[in-house]
SELODO-974029 format. One line per 3 residues: number of its first residue (from 1); for each residue x, y, z of N, C-alpha, C, O. Coordinates in nm, 4 decimals. Last residue first. Example, Ala and Ser with C-alpha at 12.3 -4.5 7.8 and 13.67 -1.06 7.14 Angstrom:
% SELODO-974029
2 = 1.2850,-0.2250,0.7080,1.3670,-0.1060,0.7140,1.2900,0.0030,0.7870,1.3409,0.1138,0.8039; 1.3190,-0.5690,0.7800,1.2300,-0.4500,0.7800,1.3200,-0.3300,0.7800,1.4236,-0.3319,0.8465
This chain:
% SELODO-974029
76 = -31.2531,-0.0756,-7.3316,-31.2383,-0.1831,-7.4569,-31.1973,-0.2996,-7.4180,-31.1816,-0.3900,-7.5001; -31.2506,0.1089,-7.1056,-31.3671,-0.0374,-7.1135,-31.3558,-0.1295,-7.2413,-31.4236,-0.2304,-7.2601; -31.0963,0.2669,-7.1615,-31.0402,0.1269,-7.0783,-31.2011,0.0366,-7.0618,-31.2318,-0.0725,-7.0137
73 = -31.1570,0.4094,-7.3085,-31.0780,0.3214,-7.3536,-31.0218,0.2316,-7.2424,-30.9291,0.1506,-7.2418; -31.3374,0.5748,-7.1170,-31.4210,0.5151,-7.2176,-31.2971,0.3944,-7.3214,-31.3458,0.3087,-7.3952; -31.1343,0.6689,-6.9554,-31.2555,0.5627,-6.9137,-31.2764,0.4909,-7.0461,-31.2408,0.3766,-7.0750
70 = -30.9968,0.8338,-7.1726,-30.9208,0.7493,-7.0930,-30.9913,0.6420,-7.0194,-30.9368,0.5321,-7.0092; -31.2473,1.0539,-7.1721,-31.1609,0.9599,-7.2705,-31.1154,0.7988,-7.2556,-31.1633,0.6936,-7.2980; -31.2986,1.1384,-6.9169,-31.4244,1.0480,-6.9944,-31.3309,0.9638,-7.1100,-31.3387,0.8430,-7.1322
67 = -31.0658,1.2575,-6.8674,-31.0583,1.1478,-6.7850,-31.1692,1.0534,-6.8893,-31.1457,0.9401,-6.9314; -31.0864,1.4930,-7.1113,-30.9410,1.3812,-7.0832,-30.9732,1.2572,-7.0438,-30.9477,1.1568,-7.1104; -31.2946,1.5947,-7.0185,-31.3197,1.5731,-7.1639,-31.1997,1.4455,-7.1680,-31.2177,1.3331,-7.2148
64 = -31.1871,1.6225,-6.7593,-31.2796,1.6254,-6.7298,-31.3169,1.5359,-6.8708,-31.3625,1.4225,-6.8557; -30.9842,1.8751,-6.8537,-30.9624,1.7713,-6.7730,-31.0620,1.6218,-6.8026,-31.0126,1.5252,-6.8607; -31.1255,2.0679,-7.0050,-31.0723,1.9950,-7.0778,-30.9938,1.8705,-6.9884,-30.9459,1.7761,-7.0512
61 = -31.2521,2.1771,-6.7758,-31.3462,2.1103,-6.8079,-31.2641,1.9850,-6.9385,-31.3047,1.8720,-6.9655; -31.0130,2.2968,-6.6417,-31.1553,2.1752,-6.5372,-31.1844,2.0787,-6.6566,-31.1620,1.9577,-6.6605; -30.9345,2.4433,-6.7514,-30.8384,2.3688,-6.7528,-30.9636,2.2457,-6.6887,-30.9707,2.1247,-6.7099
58 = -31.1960,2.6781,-6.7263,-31.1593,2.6052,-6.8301,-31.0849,2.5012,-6.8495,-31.1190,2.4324,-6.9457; -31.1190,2.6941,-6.4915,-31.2576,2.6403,-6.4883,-31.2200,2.5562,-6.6426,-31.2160,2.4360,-6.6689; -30.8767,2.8397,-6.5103,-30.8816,2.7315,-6.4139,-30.9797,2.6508,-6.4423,-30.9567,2.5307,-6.4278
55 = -31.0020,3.0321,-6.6403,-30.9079,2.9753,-6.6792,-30.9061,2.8649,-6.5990,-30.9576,2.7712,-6.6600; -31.1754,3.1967,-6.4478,-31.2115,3.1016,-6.5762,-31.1309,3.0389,-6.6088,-31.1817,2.9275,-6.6215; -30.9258,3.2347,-6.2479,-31.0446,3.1513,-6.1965,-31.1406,3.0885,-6.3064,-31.1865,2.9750,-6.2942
52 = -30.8447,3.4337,-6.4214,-30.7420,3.3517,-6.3750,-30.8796,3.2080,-6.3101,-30.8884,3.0964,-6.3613; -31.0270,3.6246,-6.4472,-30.9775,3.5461,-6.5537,-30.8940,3.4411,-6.5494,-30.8680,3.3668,-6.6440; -31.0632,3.7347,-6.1911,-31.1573,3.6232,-6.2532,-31.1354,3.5760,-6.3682,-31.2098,3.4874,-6.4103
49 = -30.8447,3.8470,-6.1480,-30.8722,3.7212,-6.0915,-30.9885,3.6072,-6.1469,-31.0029,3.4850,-6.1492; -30.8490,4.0385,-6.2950,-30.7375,3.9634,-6.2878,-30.8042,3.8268,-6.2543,-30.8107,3.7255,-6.3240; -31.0893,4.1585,-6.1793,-31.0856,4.1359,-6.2368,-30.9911,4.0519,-6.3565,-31.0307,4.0124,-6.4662
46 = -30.9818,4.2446,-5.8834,-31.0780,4.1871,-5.9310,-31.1098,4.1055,-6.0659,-31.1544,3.9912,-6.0563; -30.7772,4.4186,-5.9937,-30.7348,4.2980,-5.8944,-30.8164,4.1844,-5.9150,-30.7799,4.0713,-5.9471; -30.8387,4.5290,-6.3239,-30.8004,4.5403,-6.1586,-30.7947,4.4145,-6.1496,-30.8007,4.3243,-6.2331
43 = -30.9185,4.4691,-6.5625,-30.7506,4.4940,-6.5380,-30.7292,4.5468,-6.4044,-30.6242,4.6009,-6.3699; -31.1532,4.5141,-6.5616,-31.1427,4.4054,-6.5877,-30.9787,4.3697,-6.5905,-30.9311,4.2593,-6.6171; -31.1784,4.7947,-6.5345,-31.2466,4.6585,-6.4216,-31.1670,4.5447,-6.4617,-31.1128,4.4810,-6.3714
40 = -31.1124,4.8909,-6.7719,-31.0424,4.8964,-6.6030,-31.0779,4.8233,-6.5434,-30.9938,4.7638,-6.4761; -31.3075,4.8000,-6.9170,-31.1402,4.7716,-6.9344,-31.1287,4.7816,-6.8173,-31.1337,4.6811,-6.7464; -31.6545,4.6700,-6.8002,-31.5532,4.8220,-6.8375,-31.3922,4.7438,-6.8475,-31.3699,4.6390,-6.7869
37 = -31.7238,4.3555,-6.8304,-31.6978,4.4499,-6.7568,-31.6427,4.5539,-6.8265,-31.5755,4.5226,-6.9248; -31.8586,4.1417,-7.0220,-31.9283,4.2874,-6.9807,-31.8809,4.4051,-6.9438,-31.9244,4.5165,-6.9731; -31.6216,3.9960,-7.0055,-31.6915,4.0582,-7.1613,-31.7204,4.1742,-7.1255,-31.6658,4.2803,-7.1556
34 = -31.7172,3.8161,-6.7562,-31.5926,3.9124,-6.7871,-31.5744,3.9631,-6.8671,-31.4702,4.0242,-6.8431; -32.0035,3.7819,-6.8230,-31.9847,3.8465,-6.7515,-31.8353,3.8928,-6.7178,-31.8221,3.9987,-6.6563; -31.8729,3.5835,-7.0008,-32.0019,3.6555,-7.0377,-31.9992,3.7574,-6.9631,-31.9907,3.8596,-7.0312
31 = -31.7492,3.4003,-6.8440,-31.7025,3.4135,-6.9631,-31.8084,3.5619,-6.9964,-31.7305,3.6545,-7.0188; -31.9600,3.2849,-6.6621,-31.8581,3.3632,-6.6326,-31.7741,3.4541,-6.7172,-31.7329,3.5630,-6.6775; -32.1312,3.1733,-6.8545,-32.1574,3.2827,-6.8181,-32.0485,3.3871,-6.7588,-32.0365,3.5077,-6.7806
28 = -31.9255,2.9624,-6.9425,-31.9809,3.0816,-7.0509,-32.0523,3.1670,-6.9602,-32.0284,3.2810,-6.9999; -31.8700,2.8502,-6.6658,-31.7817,2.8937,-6.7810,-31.7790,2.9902,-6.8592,-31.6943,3.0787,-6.8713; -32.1487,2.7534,-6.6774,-32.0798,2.8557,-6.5854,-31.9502,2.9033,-6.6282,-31.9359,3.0251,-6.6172
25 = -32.1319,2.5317,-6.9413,-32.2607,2.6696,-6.8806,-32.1452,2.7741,-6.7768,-32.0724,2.8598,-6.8270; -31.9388,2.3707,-6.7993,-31.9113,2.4954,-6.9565,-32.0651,2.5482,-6.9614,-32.0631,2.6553,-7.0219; -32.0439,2.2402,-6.6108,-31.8959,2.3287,-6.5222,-31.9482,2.4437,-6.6914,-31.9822,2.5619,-6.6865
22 = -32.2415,2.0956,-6.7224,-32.2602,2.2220,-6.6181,-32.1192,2.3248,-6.5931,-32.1080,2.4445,-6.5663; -32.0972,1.9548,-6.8583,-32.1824,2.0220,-6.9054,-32.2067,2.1517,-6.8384,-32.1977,2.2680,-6.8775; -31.9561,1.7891,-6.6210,-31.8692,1.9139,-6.7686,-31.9482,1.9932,-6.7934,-31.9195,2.1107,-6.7704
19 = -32.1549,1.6850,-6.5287,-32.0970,1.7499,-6.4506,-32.0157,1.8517,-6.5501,-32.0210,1.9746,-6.5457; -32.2240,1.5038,-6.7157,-32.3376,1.5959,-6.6981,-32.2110,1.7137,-6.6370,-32.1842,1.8153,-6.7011; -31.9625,1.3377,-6.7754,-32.0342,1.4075,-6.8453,-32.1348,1.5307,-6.8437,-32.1401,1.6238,-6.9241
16 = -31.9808,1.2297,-6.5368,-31.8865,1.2835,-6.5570,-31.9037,1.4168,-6.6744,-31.8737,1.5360,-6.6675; -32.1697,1.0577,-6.5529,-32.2113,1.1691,-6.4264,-32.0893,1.2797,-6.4882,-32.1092,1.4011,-6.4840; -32.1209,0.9065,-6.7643,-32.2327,0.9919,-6.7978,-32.2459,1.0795,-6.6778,-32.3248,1.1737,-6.6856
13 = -31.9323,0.8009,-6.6281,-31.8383,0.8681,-6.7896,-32.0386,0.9634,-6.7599,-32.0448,1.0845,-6.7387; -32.0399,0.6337,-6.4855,-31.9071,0.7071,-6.4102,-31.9169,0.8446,-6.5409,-31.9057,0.9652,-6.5187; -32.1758,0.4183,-6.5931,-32.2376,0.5633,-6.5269,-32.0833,0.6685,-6.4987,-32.0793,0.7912,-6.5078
10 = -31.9642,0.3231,-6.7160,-32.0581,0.3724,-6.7990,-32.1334,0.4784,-6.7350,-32.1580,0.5897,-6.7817; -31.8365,0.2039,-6.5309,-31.7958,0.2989,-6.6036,-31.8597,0.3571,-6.6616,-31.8236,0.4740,-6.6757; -32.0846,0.0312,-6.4513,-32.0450,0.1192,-6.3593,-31.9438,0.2555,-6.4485,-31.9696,0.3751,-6.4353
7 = -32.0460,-0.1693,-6.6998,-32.1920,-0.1122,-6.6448,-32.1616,0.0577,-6.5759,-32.1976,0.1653,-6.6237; -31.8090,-0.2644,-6.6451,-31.8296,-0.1747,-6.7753,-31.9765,-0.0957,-6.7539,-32.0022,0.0191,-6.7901; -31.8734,-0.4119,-6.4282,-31.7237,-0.3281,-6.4106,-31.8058,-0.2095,-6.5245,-31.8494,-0.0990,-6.4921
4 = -32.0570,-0.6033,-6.5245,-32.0849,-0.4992,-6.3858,-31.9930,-0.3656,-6.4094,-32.0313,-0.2486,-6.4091; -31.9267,-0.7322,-6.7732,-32.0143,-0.6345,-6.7943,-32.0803,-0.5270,-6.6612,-32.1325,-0.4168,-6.6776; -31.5387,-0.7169,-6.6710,-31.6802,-0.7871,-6.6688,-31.8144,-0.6792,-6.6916,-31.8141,-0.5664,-6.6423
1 = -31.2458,-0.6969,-6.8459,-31.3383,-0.6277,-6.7589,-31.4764,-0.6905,-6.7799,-31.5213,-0.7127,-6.8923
């Protein structure tokens, strides 16, 4: 791989990066705000869901920790 190629990965892995950052802020607030709710709330429909939707967020971000990996060893 030529130093352009490795240049470009390099931004790729740091947008990639910021972007995690942000997804695990919203994560933890979301996270924060399903904490808050009363039990019942949080065992309705509503509230089903938003654990199902952190979860998802969460599968995002260990995605995300995966791909920067997998970049960062293919620029060796």
């Amino acid at each position: 791989m030529n130093a352009a190629r490795r240049k470009l990965i390099d931004e790729i892995i740091n947008r990639m990066s910021e972007a995690r950052g942000l997804l695990e802020e919203v994560c933890s607030d979301e996270q924060a705000a399903y904490d808050n709710m009363p039990v019942p709330l949080q065992e309705s429909e509503r509230g089903e869901r938003m654990a199902e939707v952190l979860s998802e967020m969460e599968n995002a971000v260990t995605d995300l920790e995966n791909l920067e990996s997998v970049l960062e060893d293919a620029k060796a």
